[in-house]
C-alpha positions, -999 to 999 in steps of 0.1 A, spaced: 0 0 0 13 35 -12 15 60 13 14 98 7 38 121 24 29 161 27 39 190 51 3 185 69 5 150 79 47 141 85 56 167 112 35 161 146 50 152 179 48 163 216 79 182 220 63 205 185 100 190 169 88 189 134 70 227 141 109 243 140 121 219 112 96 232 85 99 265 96 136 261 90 131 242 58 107 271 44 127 297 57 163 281 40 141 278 4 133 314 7 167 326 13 182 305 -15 160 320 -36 179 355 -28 211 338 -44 192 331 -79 180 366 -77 215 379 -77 223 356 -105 199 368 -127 208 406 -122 241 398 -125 236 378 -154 215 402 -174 237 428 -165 266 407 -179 249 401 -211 241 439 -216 279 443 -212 287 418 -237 255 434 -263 277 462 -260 315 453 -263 302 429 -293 284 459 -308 311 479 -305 335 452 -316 315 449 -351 312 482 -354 348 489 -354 355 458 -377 325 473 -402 349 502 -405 377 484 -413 361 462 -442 350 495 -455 384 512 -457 398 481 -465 378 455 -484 389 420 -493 385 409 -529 360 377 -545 346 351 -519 369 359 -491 355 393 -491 318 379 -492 327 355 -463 347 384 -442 310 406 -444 293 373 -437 314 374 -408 299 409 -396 267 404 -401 267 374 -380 286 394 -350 263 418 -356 230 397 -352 246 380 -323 251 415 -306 211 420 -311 207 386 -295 225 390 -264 211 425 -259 176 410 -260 188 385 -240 200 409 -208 168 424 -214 151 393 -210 164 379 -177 162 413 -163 126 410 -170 111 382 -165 142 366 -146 149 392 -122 124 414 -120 97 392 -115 117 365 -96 124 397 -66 92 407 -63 78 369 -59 107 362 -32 95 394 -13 55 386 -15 71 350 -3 90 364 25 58 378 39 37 355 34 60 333 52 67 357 85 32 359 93 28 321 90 61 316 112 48 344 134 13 331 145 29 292 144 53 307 172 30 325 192 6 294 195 35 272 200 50 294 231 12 298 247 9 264 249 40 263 261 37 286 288 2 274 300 23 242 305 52 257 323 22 276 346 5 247 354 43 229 366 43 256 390 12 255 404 14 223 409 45 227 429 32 253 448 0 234 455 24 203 467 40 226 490 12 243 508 -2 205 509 26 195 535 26 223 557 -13 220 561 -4 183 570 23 190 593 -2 212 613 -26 188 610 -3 162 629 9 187 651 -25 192 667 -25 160 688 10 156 696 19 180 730 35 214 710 2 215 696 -17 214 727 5 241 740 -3 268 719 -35 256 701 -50 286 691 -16 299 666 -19 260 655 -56 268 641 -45 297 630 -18 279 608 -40 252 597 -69 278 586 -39 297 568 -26 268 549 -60 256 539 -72 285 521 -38 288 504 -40 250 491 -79 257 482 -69 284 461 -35 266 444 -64 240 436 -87 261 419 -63 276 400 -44 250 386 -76 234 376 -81 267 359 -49 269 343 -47 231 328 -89 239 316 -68 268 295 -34 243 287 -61 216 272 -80 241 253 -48 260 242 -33 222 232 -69 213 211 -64 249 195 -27 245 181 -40 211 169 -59 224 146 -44 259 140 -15 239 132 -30 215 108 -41 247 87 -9 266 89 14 232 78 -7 234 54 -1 267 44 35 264 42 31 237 20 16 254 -6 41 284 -2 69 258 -8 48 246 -35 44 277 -55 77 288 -48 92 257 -65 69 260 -97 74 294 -97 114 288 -100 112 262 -120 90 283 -152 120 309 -142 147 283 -150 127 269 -183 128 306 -195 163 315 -188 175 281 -203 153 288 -232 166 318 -240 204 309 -236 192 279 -258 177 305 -289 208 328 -287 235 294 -288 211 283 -316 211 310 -336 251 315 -334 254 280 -345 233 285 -372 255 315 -380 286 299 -381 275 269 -399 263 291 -428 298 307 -427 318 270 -424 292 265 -456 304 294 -471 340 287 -467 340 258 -480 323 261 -517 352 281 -527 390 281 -530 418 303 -528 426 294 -565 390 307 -578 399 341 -561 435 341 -574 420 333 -613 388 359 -606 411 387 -599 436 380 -628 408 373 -649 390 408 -642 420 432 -635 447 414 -654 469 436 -679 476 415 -697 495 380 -707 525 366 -720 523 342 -754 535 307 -758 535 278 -735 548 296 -703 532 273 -672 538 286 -633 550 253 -614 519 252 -591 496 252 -625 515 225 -637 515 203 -606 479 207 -605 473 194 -643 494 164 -635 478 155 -607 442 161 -624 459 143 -648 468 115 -632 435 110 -617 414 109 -644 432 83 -659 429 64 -629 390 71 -628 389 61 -664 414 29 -653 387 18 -625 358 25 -645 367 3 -677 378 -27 -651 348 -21 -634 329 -27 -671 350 -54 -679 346 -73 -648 305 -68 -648 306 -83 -689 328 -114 -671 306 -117 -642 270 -118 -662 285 -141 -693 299 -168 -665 270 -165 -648 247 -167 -680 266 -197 -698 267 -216 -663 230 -216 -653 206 -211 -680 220 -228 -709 186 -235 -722 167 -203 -715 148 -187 -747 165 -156 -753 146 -133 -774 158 -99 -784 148 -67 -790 173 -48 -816 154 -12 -824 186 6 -831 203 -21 -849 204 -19 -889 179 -42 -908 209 -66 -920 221 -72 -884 182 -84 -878 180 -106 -906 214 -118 -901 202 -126 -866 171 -143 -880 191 -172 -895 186 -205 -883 216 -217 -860 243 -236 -877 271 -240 -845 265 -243 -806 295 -217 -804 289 -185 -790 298 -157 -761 269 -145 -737 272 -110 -729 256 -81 -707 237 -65 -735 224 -97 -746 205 -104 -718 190 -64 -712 172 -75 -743 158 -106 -730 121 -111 -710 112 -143 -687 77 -140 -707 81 -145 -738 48 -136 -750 57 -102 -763 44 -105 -797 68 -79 -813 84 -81 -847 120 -83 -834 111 -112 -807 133 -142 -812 127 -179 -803 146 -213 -804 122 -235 -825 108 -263 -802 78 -281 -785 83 -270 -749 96 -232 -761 55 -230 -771 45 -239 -738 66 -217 -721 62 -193 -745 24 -184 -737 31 -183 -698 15 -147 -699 -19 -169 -710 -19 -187 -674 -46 -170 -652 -67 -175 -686 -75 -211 -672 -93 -228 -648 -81 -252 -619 -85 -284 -635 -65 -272 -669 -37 -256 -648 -27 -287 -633 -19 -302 -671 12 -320 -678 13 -294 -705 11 -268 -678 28 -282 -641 57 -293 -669 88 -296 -646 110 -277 -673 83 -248 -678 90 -241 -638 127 -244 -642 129 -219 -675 103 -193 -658 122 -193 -623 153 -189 -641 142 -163 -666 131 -142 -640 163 -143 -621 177 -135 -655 161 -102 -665 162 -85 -624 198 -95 -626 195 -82 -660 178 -49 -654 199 -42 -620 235 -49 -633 228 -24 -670 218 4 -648 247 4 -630 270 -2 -660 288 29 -677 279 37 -711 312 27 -722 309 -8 -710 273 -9 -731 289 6 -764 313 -20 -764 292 -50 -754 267 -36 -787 299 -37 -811 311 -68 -803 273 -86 -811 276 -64 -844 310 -88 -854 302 -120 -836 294 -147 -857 290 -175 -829 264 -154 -811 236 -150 -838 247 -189 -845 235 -200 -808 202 -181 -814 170 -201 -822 145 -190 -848 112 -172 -828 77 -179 -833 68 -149 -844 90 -145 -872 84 -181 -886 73 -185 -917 47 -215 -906 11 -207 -917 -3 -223 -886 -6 -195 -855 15 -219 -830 1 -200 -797 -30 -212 -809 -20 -248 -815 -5 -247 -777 -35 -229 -759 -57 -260 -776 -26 -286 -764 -29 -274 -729 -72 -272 -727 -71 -307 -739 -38 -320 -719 -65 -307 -689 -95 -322 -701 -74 -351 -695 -58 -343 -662 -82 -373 -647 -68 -400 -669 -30 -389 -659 -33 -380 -623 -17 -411 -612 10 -405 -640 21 -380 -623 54 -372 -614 60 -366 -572 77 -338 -573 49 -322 -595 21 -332 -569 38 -326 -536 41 -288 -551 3 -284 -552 3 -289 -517 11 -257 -501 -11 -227 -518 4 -195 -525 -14 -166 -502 -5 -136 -520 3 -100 -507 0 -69 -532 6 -95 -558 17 -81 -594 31 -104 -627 59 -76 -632 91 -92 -627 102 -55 -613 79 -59 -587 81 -97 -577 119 -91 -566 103 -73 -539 85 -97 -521 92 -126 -505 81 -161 -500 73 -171 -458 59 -205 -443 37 -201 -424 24 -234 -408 11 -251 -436 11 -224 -464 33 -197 -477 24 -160 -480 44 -132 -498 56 -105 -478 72 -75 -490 110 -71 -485 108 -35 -473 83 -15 -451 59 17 -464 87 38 -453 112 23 -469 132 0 -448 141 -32 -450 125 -62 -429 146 -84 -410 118 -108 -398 82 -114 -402 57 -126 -376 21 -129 -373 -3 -121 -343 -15 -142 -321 -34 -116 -297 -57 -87 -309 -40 -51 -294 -64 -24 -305 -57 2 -276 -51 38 -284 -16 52 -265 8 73 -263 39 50 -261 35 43 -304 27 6 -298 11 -10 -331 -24 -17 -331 -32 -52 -350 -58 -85 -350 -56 -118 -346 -36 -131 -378 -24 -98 -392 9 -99 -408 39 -79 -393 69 -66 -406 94 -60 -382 124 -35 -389 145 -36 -364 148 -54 -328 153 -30 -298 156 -58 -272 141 -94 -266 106 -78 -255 105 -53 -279 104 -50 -323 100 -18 -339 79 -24 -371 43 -21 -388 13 -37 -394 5 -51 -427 -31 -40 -449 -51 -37 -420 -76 -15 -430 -91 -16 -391 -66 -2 -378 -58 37 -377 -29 50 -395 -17 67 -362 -5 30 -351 2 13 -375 42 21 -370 56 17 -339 69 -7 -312 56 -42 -309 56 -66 -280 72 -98 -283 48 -120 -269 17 -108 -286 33 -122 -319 45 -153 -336 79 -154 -357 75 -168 -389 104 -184 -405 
């Protein structure tokens, strides 16, 4: 069980302890507040001092750029110089003026209206706490008085039947009348006096209460009060660093976009008189052609190893994996003999696989252009119409014709073909590409290794109609040749495909990926809505729709997440995927660990 702690309820005891500790408390806040007064006025009057040297400062280096300018960008970074002094004068100057203001000003007259308030609270806390104290120091004495009187009026009591007492009787009254009226009257005052101590004791309780009370909100506003003080002054020391900073970084900015060379060559450009003829070269000029020199032969050295070693790279890769791959290509810019030559049917298996061979080539080879080329053959007109797939039902797209082992193979591999394809040319220089398209232009092996295309056939049968009727009635069969089958073709019917923003672009299928998940796979995209890439993928296994504050992703039951980055074994940072339920304010953020499942 919590407990709350306050000035009204942690300072009670009988000997009023706690009464001279808070006073002493209170009264030690208020004075340190007197030291943060002086620092403020001698703060603002420091910064009114430095407004005014800076000023002055500026002013005097104003002069001098007038009388004596510098020349080109130097000169336009010197005056950038001075108006940056200058602004920062203005700033500091505001400055003083503001932490006289609102820092010192305001921060005095607070303290003081503190200071009273505080001396009449200590004041009437005193006076309550010394008349209880005195009503109890009163009734002490009384009592000892009253225990005093209360033995002699005994002792005369017991003298009045022994023999002095029987002697002299009458003065033995006398005494015992005397002593009794003086006890009587101790008595009745003392019960007077401890009627007053209680009812002075029950009135400090509860003046008390109030007036601990009090002082706890003094202390209270007194702290808050400081504090907005300290956000101000740290706020406006905080604009003033900014806005030098920003100054001098525009200056380091401006430094640095020029040299001392451009000044040297804008002067002697604008004032020179005039130049000497023939090849005279000052040592420093020459230096610095040799070494420009030098390095753009060595650019131009990296550069055409770089080309060469992409060309080596794609045709090893090329002539090692997809031997077999159609490989049609698109020539717009060649001349019409270079087509027809390439036309030809193949006469050698001879023939070099370069880079600008295969930026020409498509994994779908139903591009019905006139410059589309085709090796002539059965499975080539399957493959060929692979564009033609979502054209067919369920029971036709499990075929032989269709689930043909090869077709598989020559689509996966195409497509790995033209990204690879599509990424590496980008990146190549234009060079590299110049000299990849010459050396098609003179090789004979190459347009010998090319197959004749079904378009440009000179058949009078259309053979994509021949294979769309091959395939409907290879599935019109599918019932006859289940069990024919091979096992490799049925166990991949067993998983479906759940697909995620799914496009036929090869562009766009590089940027998804294939996840299990139990007894299916899904594709996931590689990289966020912002842009970065996902490390892992995981799916919920709680529903978390709870507005916050902490940025924790809102998702269902099954959603698919993509996390980004792992901030500790709790915690993911990431985002929900194409839930439309859940509001775009959380849809990024942190995610817990054990609301979620890890897919593989």
């Amino acid at each position: 069980m919590s407990h709350s702690y306050n000035y009204q309820l942690s300072f009670w005891d009988e000997q009023d302890t706690g009464t001279r500790i808070l006073l002493e408390h209170v009264s030690q806040g208020l004075e340190s507040c007197e030291g943060l007064v002086d620092f403020f006025e001698e703060r603002s009057k420091l910064e009114k001092d430095y407004a005014r040297r800076l000023s002055a400062i500026a002013a005097k280096f104003n002069n001098n750029i007038q009388s004596q300018p510098d020349y080109g960008k130097l000169g336009l970074s010197v005056k950038s110089l001075h108006s940056s002094q200058e602004r920062l004068s203005q700033s500091h100057s505001k400055q003083a003026v503001s932490i006289h203001r609102d820092g010192f000003s305001e921060l005095k007259l607070f303290v003081q209206d503190l200071q009273a308030r505080y001396k009449t609270i200590s004041l009437k806390t005193r006076n309550l706490c010394n008349d209880k104290i005195t009503k109890k120091q009163l009734c002490d004495v009384l009592q000892g008085k009253l225990e005093k009187a209360s033995i002699e009026l005994r002792d005369c009591q017991l003298n009045q039947d022994n023999y002095l007492g029987k002697r002299d009787s009458s003065q033995n009254d006398r005494h015992i009348q005397k002593w009794r009226s003086i006890v009587d009257e101790l008595q009745t005052k003392l019960d007077v006096l401890k009627q007053e101590y209680k009812n002075s004791s029950k009135h400090w309780l509860h003046e008390w209460s109030r007036l601990s009370l009090e002082l706890q909100e003094l202390e209270r506003s007194r702290i808050q009060f400081i504090k907005v003080k300290l956000q101000e002054f740290s706020k406006q020391c905080s604009d003033t660093a900014v806005e030098e900073q920003i100054s001098m970084d525009n200056l380091t900015q401006q430094l640095t976009k020029f040299t001392a060379d451009q000044d040297i060559s804008s002067f002697a450009y604008n004032h020179g008189t005039g130049r000497i003829r023939g090849n005279f070269v000052h040592a420093a000029s020459a230096d610095s052609q040799r070494t420009s020199s030098t390095s753009s032969k060595h650019v131009q050295n990296v550069r055409q190893l770089s080309s060469q070693l992409q060309r080596s790279r794609l045709s090893g890769y090329y002539e090692e994996q997809i031997p077999d791959v159609p490989r049609p290509e698109v020539d717009k810019q060649k001349p019409e003999s270079t087509k027809l030559d390439r036309l030809e049917p193949p006469e050698t298996a001879a023939g070099v696989y370069t880079s600008s061979e295969s930026s020409n080539e498509s994994s779908n080879p139903t591009e019905f252009t006139s410059n589309v080329r085709h090796r002539t053959s059965v499975e080539s007109m399957s493959t060929s119409i692979s564009s033609l797939a979502h054209s067919i039902d369920d029971s036709q797209r499990f075929a032989k014709s269709w689930n043909s082992q090869n077709r598989r193979k020559s689509k996966t591999r195409s497509q790995l073909l033209e990204s690879s394809q599509s990424t590496n040319l980008n990146e190549g220089s234009r060079s590299s590409s110049m000299e990849t398209t010459r050396f098609h232009a003179s090789s004979a092996p190459r347009s010998a290794q090319r197959r004749k295309s079904m378009v440009a056939s000179d058949s009078s049968s259309n053979p994509f109609k021949e294979a769309l009727e091959a395939m409907k009635r290879g599935g019109n069969d599918y019932d006859d040749v289940e069990d024919e089958r091979p096992n490799n073709s049925a166990s991949s019917q067993k998983k479906h495909l759940i697909p995620f923003q799914h496009s036929r672009t090869p562009t766009n299928e590089t940027c998804t990926k294939r996840v299990m998940d139990k007894d299916h796979y899904v594709e996931l995209p590689l990289f966020s809505s912002k842009g970065e890439e996902v490390l892992r993928y995981a799916k919920a296994l709680y529903t978390f729709i709870e507005p916050n504050e902490q940025q924790i992703v809102n998702f269902r039951i099954g959603d698919y997440l993509l996390l980004t980055e792992q901030l500790d074994q709790d915690w993911f940072i990431g985002e929900v995927l194409d839930s439309q339920n859940v509001d775009p304010e959380y849809r990024y953020g942190i995610i817990p660990r054990n609301y979620i499942e890890l897919l593989p």
